[in-house]
C-alpha positions in Angstrom: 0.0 0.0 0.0 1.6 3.2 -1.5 1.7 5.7 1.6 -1.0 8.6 1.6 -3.3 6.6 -0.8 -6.6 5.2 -0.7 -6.5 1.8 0.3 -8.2 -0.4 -3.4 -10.4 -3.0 -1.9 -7.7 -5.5 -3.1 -4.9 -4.1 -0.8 -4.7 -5.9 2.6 -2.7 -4.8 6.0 -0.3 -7.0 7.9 0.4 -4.5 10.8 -2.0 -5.6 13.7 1.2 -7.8 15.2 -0.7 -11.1 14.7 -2.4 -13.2 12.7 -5.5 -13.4 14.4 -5.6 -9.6 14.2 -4.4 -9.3 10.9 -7.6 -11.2 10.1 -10.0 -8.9 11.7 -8.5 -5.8 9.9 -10.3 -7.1 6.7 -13.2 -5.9 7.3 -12.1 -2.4 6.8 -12.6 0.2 5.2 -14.6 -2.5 3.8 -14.9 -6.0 2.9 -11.3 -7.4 1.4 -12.3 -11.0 1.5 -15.1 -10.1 -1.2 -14.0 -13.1 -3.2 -11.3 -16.2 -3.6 -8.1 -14.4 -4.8 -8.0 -11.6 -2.4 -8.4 -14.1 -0.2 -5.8 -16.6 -1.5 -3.6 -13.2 -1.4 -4.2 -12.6 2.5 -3.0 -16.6 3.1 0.0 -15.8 1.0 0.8 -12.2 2.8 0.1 -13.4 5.9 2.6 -16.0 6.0 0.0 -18.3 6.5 1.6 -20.4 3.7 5.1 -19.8 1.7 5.1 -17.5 -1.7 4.4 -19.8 -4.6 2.1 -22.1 -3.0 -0.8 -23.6 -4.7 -3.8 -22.2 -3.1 -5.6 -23.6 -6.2 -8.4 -25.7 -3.6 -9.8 -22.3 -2.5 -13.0 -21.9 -3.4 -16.3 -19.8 -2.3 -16.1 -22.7 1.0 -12.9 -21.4 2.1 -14.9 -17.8 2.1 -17.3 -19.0 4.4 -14.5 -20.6 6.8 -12.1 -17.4 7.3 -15.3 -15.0 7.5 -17.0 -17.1 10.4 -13.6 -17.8 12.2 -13.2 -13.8 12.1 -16.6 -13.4 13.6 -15.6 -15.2 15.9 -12.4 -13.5 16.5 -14.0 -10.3 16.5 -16.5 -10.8 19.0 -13.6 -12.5 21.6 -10.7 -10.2 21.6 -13.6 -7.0 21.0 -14.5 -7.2 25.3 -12.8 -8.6 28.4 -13.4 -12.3 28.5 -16.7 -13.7 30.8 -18.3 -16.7 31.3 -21.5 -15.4 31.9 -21.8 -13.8 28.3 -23.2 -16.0 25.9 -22.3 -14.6 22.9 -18.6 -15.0 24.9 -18.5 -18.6 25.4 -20.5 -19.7 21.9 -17.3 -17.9 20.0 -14.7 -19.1 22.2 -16.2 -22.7 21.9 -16.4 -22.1 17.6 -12.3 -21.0 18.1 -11.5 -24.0 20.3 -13.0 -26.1 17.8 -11.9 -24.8 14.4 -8.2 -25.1 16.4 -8.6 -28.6 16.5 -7.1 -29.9 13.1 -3.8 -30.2 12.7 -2.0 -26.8 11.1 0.2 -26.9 7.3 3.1 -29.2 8.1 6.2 -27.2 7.1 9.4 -28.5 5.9 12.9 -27.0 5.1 13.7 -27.8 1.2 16.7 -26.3 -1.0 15.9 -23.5 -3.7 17.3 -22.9 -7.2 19.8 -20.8 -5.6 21.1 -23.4 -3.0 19.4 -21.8 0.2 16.8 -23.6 2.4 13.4 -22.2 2.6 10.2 -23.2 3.7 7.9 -25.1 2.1 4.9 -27.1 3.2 4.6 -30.8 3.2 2.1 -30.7 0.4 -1.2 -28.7 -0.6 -2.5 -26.8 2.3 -6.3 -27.9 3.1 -8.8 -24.9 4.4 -9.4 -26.7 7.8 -5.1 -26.5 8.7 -5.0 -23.3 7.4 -8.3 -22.0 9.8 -6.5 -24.3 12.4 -3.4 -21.8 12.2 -4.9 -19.0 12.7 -7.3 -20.1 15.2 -4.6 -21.0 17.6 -3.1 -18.1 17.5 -6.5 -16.9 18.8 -6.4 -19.4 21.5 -2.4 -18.0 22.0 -4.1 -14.5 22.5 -6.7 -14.9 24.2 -4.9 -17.0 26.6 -1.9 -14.9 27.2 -2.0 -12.1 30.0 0.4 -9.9 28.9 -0.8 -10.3 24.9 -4.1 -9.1 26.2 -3.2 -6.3 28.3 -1.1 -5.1 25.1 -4.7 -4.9 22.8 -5.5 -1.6 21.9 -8.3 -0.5 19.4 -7.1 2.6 16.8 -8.3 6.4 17.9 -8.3 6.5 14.4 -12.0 8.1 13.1 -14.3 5.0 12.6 -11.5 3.0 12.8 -12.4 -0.6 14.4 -8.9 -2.2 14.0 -7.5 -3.9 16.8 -4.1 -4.3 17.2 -1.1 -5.5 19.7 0.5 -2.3 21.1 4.1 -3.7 21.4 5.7 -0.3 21.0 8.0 1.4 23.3 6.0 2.7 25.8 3.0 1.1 25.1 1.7 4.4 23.9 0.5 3.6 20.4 -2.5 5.2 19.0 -3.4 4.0 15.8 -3.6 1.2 13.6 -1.1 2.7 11.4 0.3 6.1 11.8 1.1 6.3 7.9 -3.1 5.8 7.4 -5.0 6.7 10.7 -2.2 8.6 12.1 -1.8 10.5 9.4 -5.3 11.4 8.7 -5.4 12.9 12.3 -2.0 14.6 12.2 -4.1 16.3 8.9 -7.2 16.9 10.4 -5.3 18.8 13.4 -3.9 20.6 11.1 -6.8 21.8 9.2 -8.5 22.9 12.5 -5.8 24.9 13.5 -5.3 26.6 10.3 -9.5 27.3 10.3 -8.9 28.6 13.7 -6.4 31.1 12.9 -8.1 32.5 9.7 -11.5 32.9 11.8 
C-alpha cells in the first residue's frame, strides 16, 4: 500500500502484530475478503503459507470458513473475556473447535539458488490453514500480557484492533502512515480554520 493513498479494496494490512488480528483488519474500510483471490492473497501475505504455494483448492467454502472464524475472532478479543456472556462462550467454543485440526506441516527444502526455505509438506487444506490462525487466537486470548497489550485505533471510525508492542505502550493508531496521518491532517486543518477565523 503506497503511503497517503486510498487503500483499493484489493490491498490488505499485515500491521495488527498477529495473525488473528491481521484477520480482523479485513473488514475495513470494507470488505477485502469479497471473493477467492483476495483471499488466497491474504494466506499468502500473511505467511499463513510460503510464496508460490498452490492455493488452487480455494474456493467460495474457504470464504465462508475465514469469514466465520473472524466473527468469531471479532467478538472474543472485541471485550474482556466472561463466562456469563453467551455470545462469549459460543465464540470461544467455535475458536477452540476450528483449532482442532492439525496446522500446514512445514518442511525445510533447497531453492534454485542453493538456500533452504520453507515449504509445506504438500497442498494446504482450508481446515489446517483456519486451524493456524485459530490457535493463534487461542495463544491471544490465553496470554496475559498479549491481552493487556490490545488496543483498538483512535483513528476516526476506525475498528482495527491491534497488539500495542511499541515502546511505551503508547501507540494510538492502527497505522500512523493511514489513521495517524489522517489525524496529524485533520489537526492541522483545525488549526489553520482557527487562525483565519
Amino acid at each position: 500500500m503506497a503511503l497517503g493513498m486510498a487503500t483499493a479494496p484489493y490491498e490488505l494490512r499485515f500491521d495488527s502484530g498477529r495473525i488473528c488480528l491481521d484477520l480482523l483488519a479485513t473488514t475495513h474500510p470494507e470488505e477485502r475478503l469479497d471473493s477467492v483471490e483476495p483471499l488466497r492473497a491474504w494466506i499468502v501475505g500473511s505467511g499463513l503459507v510460503p510464496a508460490g504455494t498452490s492455493l488452487a483448492a480455494a474456493d467460495s467454502s474457504w470464504l465462508v470458513g475465514f469469514r466465520e472464524l473472524r466473527g468469531h475472532i471479532g467478538q472474543l478479543v472485541g471485550r474482556e473475556p466472561s463466562r456469563d456472556s453467551r455470545p462469549f462462550d459460543i465464540a470461544l467454543t467455535r475458536v477452540n473447535e476450528l483449532a482442532r485440526p492439525a496446522p500446514p506441516v512445514p518442511r525445510a527444502e533447497w531453492d534454485a539458488g542453493g538456500s533452504l526455505v520453507r515449504a509445506l509438506d504438500g497442498p494446504p487444506a482450508c481446515a489446517a490453514l483456519i486451524a493456524a490462525i485459530a490457535r493463534d487466537a487461542v495463544e491471544l486470548l490465553t496470554d496475559p500480557v498479549a491481552r493487556a497489550d490490545l488496543r483498538q485505533c483512535e483513528g476516526d471510525n476506525c475498528p482495527i484492533v491491534y497488539l500495542d508492542t511499541s515502546r511505551g505502550r503508547r501507540r494510538r493508531w492502527c497505522s500512523s502512515e493511514v489513521c495517524g496521518n489522517r489525524e496529524r491532517v485533520a489537526r492541522h486543518r483545525r488549526r489553520a480554520a482557527l487562525a483565519r477565523a
